[in-house]
N, CA, C and O atoms as a DFTB+ gen file, in Angstrom:
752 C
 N C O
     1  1      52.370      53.734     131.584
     2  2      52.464      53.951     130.143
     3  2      53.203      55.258     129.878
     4  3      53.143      56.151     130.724
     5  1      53.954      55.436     128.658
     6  2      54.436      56.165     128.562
     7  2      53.802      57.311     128.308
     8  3      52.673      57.056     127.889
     9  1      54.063      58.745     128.383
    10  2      53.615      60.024     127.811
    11  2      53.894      60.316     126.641
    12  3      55.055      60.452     126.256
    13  1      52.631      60.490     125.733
    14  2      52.887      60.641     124.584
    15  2      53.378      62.026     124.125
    16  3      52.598      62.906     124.489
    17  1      54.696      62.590     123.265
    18  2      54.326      63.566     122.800
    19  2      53.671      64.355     121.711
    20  3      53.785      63.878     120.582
    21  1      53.003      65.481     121.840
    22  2      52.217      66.136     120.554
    23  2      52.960      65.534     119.792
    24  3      54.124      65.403     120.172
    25  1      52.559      64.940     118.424
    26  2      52.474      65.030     117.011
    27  2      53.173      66.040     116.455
    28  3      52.287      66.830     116.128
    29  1      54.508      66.644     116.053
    30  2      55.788      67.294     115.398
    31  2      54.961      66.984     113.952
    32  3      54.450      65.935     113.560
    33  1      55.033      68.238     113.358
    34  2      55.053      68.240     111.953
    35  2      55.586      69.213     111.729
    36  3      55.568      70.170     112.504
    37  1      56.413      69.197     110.198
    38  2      57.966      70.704     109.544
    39  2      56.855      71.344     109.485
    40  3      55.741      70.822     109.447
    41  1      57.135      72.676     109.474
    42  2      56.579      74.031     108.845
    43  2      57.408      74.110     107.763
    44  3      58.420      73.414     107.687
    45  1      56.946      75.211     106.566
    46  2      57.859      75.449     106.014
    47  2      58.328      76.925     106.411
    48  3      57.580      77.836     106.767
    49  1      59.674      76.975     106.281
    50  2      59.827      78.477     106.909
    51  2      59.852      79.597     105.495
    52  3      59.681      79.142     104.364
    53  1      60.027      80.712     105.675
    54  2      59.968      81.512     104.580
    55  2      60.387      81.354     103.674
    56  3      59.928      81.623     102.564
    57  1      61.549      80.785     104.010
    58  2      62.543      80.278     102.558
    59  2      61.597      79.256     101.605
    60  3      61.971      78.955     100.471
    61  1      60.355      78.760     102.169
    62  2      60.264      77.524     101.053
    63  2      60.337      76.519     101.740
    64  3      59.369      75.763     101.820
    65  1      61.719      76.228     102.520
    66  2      62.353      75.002     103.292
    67  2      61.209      74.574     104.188
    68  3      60.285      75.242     104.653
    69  1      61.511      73.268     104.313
    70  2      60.897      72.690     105.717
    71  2      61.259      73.057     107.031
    72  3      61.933      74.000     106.617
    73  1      61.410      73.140     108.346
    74  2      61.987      73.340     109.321
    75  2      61.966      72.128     110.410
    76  3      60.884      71.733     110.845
    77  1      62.762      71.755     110.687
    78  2      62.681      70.373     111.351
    79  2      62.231      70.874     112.768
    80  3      62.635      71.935     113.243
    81  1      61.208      69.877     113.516
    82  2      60.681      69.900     114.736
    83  2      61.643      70.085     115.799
    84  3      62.407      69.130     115.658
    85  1      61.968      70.645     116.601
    86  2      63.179      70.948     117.588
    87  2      63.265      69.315     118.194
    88  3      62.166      68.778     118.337
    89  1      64.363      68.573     118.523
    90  2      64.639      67.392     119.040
    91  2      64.366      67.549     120.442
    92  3      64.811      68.572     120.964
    93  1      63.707      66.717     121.176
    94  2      63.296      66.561     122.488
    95  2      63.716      65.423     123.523
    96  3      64.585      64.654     123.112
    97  1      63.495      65.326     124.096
    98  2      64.409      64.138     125.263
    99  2      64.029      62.769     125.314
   100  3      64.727      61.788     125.567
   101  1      62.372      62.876     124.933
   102  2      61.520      61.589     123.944
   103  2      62.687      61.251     122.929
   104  3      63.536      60.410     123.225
   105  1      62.704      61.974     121.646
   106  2      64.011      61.927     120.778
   107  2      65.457      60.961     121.077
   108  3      66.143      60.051     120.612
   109  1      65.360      61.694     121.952
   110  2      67.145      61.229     122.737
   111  2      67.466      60.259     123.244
   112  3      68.545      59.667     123.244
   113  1      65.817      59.891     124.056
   114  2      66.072      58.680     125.128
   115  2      65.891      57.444     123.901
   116  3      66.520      56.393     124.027
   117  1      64.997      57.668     122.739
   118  2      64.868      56.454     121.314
   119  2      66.165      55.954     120.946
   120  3      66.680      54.847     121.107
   121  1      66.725      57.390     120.227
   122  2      68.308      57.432     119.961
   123  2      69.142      56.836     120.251
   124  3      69.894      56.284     119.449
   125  1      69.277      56.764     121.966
   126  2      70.103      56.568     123.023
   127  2      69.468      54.664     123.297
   128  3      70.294      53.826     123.659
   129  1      68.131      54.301     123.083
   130  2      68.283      53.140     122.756
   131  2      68.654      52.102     122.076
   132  3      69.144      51.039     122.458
   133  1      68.236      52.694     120.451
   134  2      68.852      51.999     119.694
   135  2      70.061      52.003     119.765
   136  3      70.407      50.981     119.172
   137  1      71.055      52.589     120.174
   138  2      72.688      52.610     120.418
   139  2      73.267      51.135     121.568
   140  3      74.148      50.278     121.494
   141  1      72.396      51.430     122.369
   142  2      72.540      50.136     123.572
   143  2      71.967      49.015     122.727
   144  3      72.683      48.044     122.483
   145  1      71.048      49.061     122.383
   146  2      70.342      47.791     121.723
   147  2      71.304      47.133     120.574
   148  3      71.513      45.920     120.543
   149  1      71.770      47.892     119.796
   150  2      73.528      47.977     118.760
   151  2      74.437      47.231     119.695
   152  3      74.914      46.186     119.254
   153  1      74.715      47.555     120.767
   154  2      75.885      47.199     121.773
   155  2      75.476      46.271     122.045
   156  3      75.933      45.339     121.385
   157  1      74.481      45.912     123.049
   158  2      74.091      44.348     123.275
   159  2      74.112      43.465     122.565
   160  3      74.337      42.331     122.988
   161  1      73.809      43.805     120.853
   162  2      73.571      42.559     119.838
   163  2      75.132      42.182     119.709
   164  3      75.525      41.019     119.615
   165  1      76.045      43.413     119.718
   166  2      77.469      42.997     119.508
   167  2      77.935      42.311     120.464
   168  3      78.605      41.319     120.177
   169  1      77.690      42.675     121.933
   170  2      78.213      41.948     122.839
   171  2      78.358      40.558     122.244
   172  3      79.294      39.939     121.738
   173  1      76.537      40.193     122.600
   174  2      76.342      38.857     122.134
   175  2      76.972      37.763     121.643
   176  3      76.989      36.557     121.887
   177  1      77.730      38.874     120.521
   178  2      78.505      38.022     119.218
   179  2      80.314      38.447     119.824
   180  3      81.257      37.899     119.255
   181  1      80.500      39.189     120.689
   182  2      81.856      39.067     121.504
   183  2      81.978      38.289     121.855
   184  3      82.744      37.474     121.341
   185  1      81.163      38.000     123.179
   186  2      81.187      37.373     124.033
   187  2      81.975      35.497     124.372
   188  3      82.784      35.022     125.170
   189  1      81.326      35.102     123.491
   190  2      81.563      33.808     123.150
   191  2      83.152      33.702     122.412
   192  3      83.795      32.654     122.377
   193  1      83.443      34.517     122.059
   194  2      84.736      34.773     121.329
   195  2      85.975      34.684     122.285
   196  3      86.992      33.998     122.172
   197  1      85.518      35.773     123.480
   198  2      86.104      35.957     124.411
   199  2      86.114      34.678     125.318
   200  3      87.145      34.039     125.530
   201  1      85.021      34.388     125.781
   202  2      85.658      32.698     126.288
   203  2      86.353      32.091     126.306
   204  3      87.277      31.921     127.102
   205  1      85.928      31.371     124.969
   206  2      86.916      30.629     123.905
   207  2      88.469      31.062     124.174
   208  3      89.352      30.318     124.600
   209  1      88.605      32.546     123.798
   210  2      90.009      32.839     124.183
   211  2      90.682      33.082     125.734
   212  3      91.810      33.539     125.920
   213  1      90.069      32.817     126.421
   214  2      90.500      33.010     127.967
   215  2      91.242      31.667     128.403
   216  3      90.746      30.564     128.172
   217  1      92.431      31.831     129.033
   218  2      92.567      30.417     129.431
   219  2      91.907      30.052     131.278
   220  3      91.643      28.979     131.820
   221  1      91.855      31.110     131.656
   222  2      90.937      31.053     132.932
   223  2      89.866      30.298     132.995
   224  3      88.962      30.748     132.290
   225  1      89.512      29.007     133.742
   226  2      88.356      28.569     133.550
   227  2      86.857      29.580     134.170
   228  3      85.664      29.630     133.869
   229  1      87.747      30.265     135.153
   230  2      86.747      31.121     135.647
   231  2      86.411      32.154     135.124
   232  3      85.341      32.619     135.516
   233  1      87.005      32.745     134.290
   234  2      86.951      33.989     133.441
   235  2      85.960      33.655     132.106
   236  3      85.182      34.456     131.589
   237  1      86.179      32.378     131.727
   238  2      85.120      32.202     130.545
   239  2      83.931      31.430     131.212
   240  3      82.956      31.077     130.548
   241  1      84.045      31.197     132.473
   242  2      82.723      30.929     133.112
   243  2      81.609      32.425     133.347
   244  3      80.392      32.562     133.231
   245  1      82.542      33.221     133.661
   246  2      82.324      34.710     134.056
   247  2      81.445      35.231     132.624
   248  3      80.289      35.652     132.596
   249  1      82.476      35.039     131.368
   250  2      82.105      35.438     130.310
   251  2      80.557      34.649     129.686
   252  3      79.783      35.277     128.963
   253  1      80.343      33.422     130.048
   254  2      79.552      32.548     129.745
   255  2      78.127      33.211     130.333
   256  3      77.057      33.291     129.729
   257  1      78.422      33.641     131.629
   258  2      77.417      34.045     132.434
   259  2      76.869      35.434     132.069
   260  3      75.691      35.760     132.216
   261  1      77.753      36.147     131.625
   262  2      77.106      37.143     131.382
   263  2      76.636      37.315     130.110
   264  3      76.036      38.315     129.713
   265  1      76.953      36.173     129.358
   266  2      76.420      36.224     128.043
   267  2      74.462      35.937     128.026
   268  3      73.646      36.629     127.417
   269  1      74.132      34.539     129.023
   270  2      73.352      34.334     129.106
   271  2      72.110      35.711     129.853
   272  3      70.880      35.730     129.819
   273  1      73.253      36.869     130.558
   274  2      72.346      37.902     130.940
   275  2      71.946      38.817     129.894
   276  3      70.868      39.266     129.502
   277  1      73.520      38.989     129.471
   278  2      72.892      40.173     127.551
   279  2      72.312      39.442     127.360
   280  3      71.642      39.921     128.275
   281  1      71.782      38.627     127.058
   282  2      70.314      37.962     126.401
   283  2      69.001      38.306     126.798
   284  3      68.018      38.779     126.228
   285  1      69.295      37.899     128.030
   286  2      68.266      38.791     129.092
   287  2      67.616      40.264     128.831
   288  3      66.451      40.600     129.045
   289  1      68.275      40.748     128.511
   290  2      68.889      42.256     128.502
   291  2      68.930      42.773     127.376
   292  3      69.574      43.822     127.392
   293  1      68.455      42.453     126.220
   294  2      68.123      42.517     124.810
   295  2      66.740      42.155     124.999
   296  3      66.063      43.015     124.436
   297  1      65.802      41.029     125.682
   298  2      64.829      40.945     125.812
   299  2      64.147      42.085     126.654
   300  3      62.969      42.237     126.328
   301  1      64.639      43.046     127.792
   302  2      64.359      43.887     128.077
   303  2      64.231      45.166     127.355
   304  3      63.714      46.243     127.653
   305  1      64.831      44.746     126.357
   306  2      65.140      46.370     125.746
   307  2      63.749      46.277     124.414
   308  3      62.927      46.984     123.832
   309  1      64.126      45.220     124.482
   310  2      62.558      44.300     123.184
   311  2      61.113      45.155     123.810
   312  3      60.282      45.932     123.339
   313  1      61.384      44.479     125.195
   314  2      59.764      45.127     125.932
   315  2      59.936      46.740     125.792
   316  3      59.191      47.379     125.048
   317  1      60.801      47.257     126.433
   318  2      60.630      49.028     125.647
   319  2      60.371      49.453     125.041
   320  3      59.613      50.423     125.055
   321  1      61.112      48.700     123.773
   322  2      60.456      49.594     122.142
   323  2      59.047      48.857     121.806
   324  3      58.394      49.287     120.856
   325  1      58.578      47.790     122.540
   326  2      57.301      47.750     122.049
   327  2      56.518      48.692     123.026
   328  3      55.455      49.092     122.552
   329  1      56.776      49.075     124.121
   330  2      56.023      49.875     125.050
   331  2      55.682      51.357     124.312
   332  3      54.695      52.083     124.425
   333  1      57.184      51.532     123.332
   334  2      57.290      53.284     123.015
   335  2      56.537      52.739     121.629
   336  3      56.502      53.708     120.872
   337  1      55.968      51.672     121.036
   338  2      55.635      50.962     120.178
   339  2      55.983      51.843     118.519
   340  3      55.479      52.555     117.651
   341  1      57.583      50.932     119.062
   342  2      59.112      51.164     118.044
   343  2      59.512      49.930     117.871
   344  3      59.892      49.156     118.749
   345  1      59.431      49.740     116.754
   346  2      60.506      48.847     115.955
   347  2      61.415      48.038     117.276
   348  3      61.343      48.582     118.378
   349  1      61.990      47.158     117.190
   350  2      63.290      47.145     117.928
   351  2      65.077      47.464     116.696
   352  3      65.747      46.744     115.956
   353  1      65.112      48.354     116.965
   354  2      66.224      48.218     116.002
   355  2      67.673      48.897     116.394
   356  3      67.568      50.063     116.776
   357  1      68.686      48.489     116.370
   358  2      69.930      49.408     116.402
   359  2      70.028      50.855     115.625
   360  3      69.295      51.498     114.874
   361  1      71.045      50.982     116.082
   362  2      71.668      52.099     115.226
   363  2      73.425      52.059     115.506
   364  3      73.922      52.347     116.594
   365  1      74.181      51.661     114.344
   366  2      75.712      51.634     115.094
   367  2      76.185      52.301     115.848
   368  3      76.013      53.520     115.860
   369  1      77.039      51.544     116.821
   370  2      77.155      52.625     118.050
   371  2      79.108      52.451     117.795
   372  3      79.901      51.511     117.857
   373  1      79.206      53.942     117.497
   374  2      80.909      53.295     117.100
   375  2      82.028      53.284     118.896
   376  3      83.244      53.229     119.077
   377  1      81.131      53.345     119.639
   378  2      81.826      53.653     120.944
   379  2      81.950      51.951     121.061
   380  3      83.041      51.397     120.928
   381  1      80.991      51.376     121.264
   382  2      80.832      49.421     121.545
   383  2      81.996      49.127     120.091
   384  3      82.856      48.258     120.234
   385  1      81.947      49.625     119.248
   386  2      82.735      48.833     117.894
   387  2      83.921      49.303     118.455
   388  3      84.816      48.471     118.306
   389  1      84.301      50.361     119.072
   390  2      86.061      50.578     119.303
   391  2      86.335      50.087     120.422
   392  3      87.505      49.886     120.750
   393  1      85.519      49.865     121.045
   394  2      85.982      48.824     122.759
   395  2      86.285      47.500     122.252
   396  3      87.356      46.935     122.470
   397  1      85.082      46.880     121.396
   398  2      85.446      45.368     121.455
   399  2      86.342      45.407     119.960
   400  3      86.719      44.256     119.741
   401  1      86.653      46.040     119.223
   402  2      88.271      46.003     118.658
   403  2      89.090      45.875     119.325
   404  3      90.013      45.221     118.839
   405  1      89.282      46.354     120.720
   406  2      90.457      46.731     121.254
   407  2      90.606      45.554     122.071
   408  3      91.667      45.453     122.686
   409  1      89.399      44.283     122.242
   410  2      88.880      43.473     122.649
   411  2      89.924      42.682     122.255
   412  3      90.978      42.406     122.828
   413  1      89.309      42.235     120.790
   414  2      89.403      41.356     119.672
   415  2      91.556      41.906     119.352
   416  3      92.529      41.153     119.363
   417  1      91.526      42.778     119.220
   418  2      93.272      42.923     119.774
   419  2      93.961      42.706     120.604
   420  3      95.133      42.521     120.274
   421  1      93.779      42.658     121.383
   422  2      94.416      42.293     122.995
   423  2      94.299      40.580     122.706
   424  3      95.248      39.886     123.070
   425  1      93.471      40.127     122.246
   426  2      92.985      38.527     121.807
   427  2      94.591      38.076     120.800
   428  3      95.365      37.144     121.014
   429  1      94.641      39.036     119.816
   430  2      95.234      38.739     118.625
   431  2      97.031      38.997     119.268
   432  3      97.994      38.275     119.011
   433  1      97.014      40.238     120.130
   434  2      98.562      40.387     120.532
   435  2      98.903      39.948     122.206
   436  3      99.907      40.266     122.843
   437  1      97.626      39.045     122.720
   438  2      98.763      38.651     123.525
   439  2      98.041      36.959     123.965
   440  3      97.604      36.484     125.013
   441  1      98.231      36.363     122.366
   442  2      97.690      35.248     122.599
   443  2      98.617      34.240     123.115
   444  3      99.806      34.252     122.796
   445  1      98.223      33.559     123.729
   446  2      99.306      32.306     124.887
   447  2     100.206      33.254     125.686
   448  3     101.340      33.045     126.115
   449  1      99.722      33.942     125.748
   450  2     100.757      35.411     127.116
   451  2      99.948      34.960     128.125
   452  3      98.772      34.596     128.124
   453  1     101.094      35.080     129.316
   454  2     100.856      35.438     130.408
   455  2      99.403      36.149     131.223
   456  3      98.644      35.639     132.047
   457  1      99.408      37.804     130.473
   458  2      98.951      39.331     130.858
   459  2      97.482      38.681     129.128
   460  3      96.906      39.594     128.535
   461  1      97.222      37.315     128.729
   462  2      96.065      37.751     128.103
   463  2      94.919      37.713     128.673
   464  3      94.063      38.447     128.180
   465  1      94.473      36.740     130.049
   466  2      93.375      36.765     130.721
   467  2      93.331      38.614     131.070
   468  3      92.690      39.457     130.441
   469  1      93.786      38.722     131.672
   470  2      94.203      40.264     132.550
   471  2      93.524      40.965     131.266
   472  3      92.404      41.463     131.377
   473  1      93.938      40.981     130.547
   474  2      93.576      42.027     129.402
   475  2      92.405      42.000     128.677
   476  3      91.877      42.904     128.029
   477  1      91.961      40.548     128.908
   478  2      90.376      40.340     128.427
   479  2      89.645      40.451     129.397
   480  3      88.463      40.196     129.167
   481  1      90.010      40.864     130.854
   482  2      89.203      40.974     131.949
   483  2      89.183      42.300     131.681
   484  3      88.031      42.725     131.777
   485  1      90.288      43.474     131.264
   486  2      89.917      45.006     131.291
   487  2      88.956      45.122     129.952
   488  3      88.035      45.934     129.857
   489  1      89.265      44.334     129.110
   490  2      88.472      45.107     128.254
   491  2      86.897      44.175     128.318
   492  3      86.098      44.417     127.414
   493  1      86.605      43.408     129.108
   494  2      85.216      43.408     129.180
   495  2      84.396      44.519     130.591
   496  3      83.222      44.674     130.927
   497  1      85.615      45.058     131.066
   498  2      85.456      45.941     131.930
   499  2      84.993      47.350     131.328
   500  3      84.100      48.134     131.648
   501  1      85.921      47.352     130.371
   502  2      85.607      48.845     129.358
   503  2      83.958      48.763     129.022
   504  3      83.017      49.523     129.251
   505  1      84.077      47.562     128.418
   506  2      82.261      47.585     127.574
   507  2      81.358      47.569     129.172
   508  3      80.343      48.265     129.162
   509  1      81.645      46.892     130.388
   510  2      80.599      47.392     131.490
   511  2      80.727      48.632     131.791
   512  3      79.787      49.176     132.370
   513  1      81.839      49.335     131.495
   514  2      81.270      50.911     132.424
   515  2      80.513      51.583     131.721
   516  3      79.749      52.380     132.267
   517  1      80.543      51.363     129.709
   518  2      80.207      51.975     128.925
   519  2      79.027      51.325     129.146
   520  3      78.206      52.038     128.568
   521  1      78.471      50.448     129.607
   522  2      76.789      49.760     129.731
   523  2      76.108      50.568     130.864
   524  3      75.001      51.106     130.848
   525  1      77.104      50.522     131.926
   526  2      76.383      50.778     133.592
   527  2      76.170      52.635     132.799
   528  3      75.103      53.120     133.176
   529  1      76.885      53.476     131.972
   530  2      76.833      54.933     131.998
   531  2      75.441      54.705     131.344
   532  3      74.418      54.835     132.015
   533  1      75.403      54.276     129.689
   534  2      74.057      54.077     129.078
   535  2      72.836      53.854     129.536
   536  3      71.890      54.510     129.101
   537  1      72.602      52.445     130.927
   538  2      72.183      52.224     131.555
   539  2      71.626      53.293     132.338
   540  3      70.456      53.648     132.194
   541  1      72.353      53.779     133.096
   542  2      72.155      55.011     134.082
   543  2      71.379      55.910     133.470
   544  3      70.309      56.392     133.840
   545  1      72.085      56.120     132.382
   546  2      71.246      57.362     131.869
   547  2      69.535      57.269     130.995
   548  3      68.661      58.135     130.975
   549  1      69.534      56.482     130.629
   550  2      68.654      55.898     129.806
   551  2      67.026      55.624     130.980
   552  3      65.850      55.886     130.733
   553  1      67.688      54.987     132.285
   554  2      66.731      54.678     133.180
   555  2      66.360      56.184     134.072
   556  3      65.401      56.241     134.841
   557  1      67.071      57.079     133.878
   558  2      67.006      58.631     134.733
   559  2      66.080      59.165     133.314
   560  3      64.951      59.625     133.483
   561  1      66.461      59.091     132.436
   562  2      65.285      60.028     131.401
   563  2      63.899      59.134     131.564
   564  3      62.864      59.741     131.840
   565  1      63.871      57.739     131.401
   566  2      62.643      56.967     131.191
   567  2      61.866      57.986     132.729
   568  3      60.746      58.439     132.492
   569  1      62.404      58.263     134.039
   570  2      61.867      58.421     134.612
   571  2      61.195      59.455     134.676
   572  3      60.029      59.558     135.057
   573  1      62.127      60.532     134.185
   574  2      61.947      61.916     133.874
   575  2      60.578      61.917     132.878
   576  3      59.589      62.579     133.194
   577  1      60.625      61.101     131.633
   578  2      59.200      60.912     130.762
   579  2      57.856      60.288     131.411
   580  3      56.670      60.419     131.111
   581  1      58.371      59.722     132.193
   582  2      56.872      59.402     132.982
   583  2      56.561      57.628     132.605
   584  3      55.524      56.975     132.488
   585  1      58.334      57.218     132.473
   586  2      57.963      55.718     131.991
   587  2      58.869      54.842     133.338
   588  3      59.992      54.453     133.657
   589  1      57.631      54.884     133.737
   590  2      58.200      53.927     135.012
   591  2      58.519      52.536     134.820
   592  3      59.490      51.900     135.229
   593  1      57.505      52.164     134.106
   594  2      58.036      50.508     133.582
   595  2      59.407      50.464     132.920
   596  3      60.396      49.876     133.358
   597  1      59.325      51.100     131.919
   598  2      60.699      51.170     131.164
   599  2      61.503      51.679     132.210
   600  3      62.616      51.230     131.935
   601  1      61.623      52.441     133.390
   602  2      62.749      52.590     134.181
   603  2      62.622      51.600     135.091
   604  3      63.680      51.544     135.717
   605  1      61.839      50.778     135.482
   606  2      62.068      49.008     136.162
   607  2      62.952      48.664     135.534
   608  3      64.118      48.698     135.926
   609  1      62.412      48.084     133.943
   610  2      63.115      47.042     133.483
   611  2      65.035      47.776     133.008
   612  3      65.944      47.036     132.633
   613  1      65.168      49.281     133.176
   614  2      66.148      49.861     133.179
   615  2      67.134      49.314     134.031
   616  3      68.188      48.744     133.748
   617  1      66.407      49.691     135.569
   618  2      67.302      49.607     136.726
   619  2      67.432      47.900     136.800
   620  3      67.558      47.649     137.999
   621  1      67.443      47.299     136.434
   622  2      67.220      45.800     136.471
   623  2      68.573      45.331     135.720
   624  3      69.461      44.665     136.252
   625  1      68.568      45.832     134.299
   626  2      69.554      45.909     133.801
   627  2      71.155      46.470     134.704
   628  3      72.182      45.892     135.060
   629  1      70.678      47.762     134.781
   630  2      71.745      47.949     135.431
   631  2      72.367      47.549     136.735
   632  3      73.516      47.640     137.166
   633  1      71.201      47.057     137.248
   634  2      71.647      46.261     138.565
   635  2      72.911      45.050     138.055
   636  3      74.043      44.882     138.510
   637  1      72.299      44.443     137.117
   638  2      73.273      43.240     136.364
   639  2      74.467      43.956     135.947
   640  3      75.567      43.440     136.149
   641  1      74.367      45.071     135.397
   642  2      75.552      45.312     134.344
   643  2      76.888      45.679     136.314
   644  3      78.038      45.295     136.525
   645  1      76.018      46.441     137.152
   646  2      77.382      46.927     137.859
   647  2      77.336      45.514     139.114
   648  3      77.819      45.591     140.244
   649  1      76.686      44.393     138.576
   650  2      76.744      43.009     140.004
   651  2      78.162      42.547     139.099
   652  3      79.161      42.088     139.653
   653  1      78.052      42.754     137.642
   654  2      79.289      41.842     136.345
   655  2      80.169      42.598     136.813
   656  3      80.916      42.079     137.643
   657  1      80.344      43.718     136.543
   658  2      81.487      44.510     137.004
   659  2      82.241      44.149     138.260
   660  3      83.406      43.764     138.362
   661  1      81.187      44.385     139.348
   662  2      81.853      43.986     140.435
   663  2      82.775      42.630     140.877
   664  3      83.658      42.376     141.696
   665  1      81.773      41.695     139.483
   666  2      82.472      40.264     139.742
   667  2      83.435      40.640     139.333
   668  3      84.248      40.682     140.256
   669  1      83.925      41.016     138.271
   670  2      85.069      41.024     137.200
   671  2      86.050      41.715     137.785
   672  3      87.162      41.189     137.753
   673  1      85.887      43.269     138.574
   674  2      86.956      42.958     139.657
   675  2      87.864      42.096     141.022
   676  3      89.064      41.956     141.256
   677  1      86.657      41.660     141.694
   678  2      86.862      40.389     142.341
   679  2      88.162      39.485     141.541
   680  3      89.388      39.489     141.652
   681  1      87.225      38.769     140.734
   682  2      88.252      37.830     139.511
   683  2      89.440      38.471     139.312
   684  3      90.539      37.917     139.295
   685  1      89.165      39.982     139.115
   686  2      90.988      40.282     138.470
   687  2      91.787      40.181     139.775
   688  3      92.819      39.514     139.717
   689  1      91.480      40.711     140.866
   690  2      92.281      41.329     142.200
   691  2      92.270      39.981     142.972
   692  3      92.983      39.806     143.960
   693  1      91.513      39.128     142.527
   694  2      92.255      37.980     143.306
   695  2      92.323      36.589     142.827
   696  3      92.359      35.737     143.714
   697  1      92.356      36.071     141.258
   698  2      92.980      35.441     140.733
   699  2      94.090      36.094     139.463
   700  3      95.307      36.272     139.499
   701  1      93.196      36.317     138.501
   702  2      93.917      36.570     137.550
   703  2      94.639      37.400     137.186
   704  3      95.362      37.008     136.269
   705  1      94.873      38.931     137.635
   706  2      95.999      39.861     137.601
   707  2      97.347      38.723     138.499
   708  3      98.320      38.091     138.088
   709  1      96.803      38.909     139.670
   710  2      97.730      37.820     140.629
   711  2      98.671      36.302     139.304
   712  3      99.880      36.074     139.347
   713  1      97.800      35.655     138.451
   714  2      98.219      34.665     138.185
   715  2      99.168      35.155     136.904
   716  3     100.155      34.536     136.506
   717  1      98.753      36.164     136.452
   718  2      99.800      37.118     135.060
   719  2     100.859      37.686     135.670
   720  3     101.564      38.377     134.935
   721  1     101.075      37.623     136.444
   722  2     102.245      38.526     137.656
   723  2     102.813      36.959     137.743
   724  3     103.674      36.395     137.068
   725  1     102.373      36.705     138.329
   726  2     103.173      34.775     138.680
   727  2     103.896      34.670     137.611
   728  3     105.079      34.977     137.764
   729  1     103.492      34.251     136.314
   730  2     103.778      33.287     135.431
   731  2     104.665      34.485     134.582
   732  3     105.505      33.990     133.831
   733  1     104.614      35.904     134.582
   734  2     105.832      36.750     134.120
   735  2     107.200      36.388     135.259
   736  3     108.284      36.048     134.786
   737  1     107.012      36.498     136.685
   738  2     107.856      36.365     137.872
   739  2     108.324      34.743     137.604
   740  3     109.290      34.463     138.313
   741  1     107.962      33.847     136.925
   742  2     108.528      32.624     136.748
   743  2     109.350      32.181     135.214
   744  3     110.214      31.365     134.894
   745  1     108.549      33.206     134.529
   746  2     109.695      33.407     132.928
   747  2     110.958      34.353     133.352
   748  3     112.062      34.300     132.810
   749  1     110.596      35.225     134.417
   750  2     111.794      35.893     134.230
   751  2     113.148      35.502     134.545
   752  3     114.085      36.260     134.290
């Protein structure tokens, strides 16, 4: 179970004013959830997008699969905030909104190209490193607080987020970079 901390209440300081409770790593690691929990719900709603647009059968198999894990993986994050017994809720995370723009662009400028699998393989690459860092960090504070469960179901996650990664290089380095190189080397 987690460690609770003392009960924070403002003082007022001389002025009159309130004084806000100094922010603590309890604080940070909440913060720092709802931001992932934001990212996962978006994935979610990427994900399937990205498929759809892949002409790789293996790449939107790839994408398929890991959709069914963010699911997973939203249900993990569910058991946390009821553990820290929090809400489950986001908070926009504008780092996940400018990756999968850049997503959802690469979709829009290099549709029926050659280099568009390739490019929907980097940018679902972008949103895993930005998962495996969150991940990482998120499961090193849970531990630091004294929440071992929540750093299980952490490292669990992240086990998935850097097994996707690893696939997704595989896939690029030995079909699909390879097959965007082909089919430019045969227009040219």
């Amino acid at each position: 179970m987690a460690k609770r901390a003392k009960k924070r209440t403002s003082k007022k300081s001389s002025t009159g004013r309130a004084r806000q409770a100094p922010k603590m790593l309890s604080d940070l690691f909440l913060e720092t959830l709802k931001d992932i929990y934001f990212a996962e719900n978006k994935i979610i709603k990427t994900l399937p997008k990205m498929a759809k647009a892949a002409n790789s059968k293996e790449l939107a198999a790839a994408f398929n699969k890991h959709l069914r894990e963010t699911q997973g993986q939203v249900k993990r994050l569910d058991q946390i905030f009821k553990m820290l017994g929090k809400p489950a809720r986001g908070k926009p995370c504008e780092a996940i909104n400018g990756i999968t723009d850049e997503g959802a662009e690469i979709m829009k400028e290099f549709k029926n190209a050659p280099a568009l699998d390739a490019g929907l393989l980097a940018a679902a690459q972008a949103v895993e490193h930005y998962e495996i860092s969150r991940y990482g960090t998120l499961r090193t504070w849970a531990e630091e607080l004294g929440m071992q469960d929540a750093a299980k179901l952490l490292q669990a996650t992240l086990d998935e987020e850097e097994a996707t990664d690893h696939a997704l290089t595989e896939l690029a380095t030995s079909v699909i970079n390879l097959e965007a190189e082909e089919e430019y080397r045969q227009a040219a």
